[in-house]
C-alpha positions, 0 to 999 in steps of 0.5 A: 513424471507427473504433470503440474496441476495449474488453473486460477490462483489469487495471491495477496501481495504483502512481501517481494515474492508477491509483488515480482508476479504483479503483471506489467500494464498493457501500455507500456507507458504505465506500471502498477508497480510504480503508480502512485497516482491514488496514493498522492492526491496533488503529484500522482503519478501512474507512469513506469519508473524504472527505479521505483521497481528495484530495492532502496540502496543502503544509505549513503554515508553522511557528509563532513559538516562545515567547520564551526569556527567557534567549535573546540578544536580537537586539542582543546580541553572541554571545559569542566561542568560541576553538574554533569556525572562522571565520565562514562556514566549517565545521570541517574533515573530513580524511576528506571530499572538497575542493570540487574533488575529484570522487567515484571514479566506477566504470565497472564498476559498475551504476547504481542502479536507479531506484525507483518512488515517489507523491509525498509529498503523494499521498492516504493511501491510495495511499502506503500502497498504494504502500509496497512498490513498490521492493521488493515491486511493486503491492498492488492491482489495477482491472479495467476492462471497456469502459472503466469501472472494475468490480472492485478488488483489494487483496494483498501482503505479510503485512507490509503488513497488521498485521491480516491478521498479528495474525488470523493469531497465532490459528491456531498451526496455520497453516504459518509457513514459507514465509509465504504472501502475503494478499488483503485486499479484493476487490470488484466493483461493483454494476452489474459482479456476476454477470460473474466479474470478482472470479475473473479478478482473483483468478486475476490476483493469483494467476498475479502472486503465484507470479512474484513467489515467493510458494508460497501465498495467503491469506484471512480471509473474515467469515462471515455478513457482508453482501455489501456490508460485508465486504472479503473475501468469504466462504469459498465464493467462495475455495472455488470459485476452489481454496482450501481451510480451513486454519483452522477458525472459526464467524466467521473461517476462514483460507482458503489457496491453495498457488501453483506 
């Protein structure tokens, strides 16, 4: 029998399979696969919530609508409008198409690529990681060693993060154009600590960041916060991976990483 070749793997979570391998925070009390806390800039959340990490179930069927007292009953005859078509007929469109008429078809033309997307009953999470997959591509990563999930990052757009851009506001300073991507959420497990998983994940978003475009990255570390609360890390582990302070704050420095 021949003995499975593991190691480091990174994966982009863009479907469900992707997202079941995103690792559980190291406290409990939090969970990447129901934090919104970038994503809502004024009720963000980074706490667990059980139900955001399961599939929407199916519509609930619609409620009876309270009589309308002045309504037809059922027994009643319509009245007549001389203007409408007949029974089961639309009004005529002289712009549209007849039924047989088929629509120009233009060999040259390229056809429209197919656009990648969750389904809409996926967890909440995923379709908001999934938002920009047409466009944009993957915002977040698992990195895997030996098969087991061990670290997790979270990066895209400044428009996919309403937070990362209302902390931004605060700091006038900060270049405006071009604007940089952000690294919200970075993350390893406890039993993956001390491996430098979060630095080649970093090093990964960074290398995918400067395909997609992007000539500089950002951060918001907290410091002071605990290792296990913030989403962000602190301000040295950036520094270490080739950040610098682009703005200033006891609390909330802005750390910045230019991409080439």
């Amino acid at each position: 029998m021949e003995t499975p070749v593991f190691g480091i793997r990174i994966l982009d979570v863009t479907d469900e399979t992707g997202f079941a391998l995103v690792p559980p925070c190291a406290d409990a009390g939090f969970d990447h696969r129901s934090c919104d806390y970038w994503e809502d800039a004024d009720r963000g959340s980074k706490a667990a919530r059980a139900s955001w990490m399961r599939s929407s179930p199916a519509s609930a069927p619609a409620r009876a609508k309270p009589r309308n007292p002045f309504a037809l009953d059922d027994d009643d005859e319509p009245a007549v409008n001389p203007f409408a078509p007949p029974a089961g007929r639309s009004a005529a469109n002289p712009f549209a198409l007849d039924d047989d008429d088929e629509p120009a078809d233009n060999p040259f033309a390229p056809r429209p690529p197919a656009r990648p997307t969750v389904a809409a009953d996926a967890p909440h999470k995923l379709r908001l990681l999934a938002r920009g997959l047409a466009v944009f591509g993957s915002y977040a990563k698992v990195l895997e060693e030996d098969g087991v999930p061990a670290a997790y990052v979270q990066f895209g757009p400044l428009s996919a993060y309403p937070r990362a851009l209302r902390t931004r506001d605060l700091y006038p300073r900060l270049p405006s154009a071009p604007l940089p991507a952000v690294i919200t959420c970075i993350s390893t497990t406890a039993e993956g600590r001390g491996r430098g998983h979060a630095a080649t994940l970093v090093a990964d978003v960074c290398h995918d960041l400067a395909d997609r475009g992007f000539a500089a990255v950002e951060v918001y570390p907290e410091v002071g916060a605990r290792l296990e609360a913030t989403s962000a890390a602190g301000p040295g582990f950036w520094e270490r991976l080739g950040f610098h302070v682009a703005a200033q704050d006891e609390r909330f420095p802005v750390l910045r990483r230019e991409l080439g």
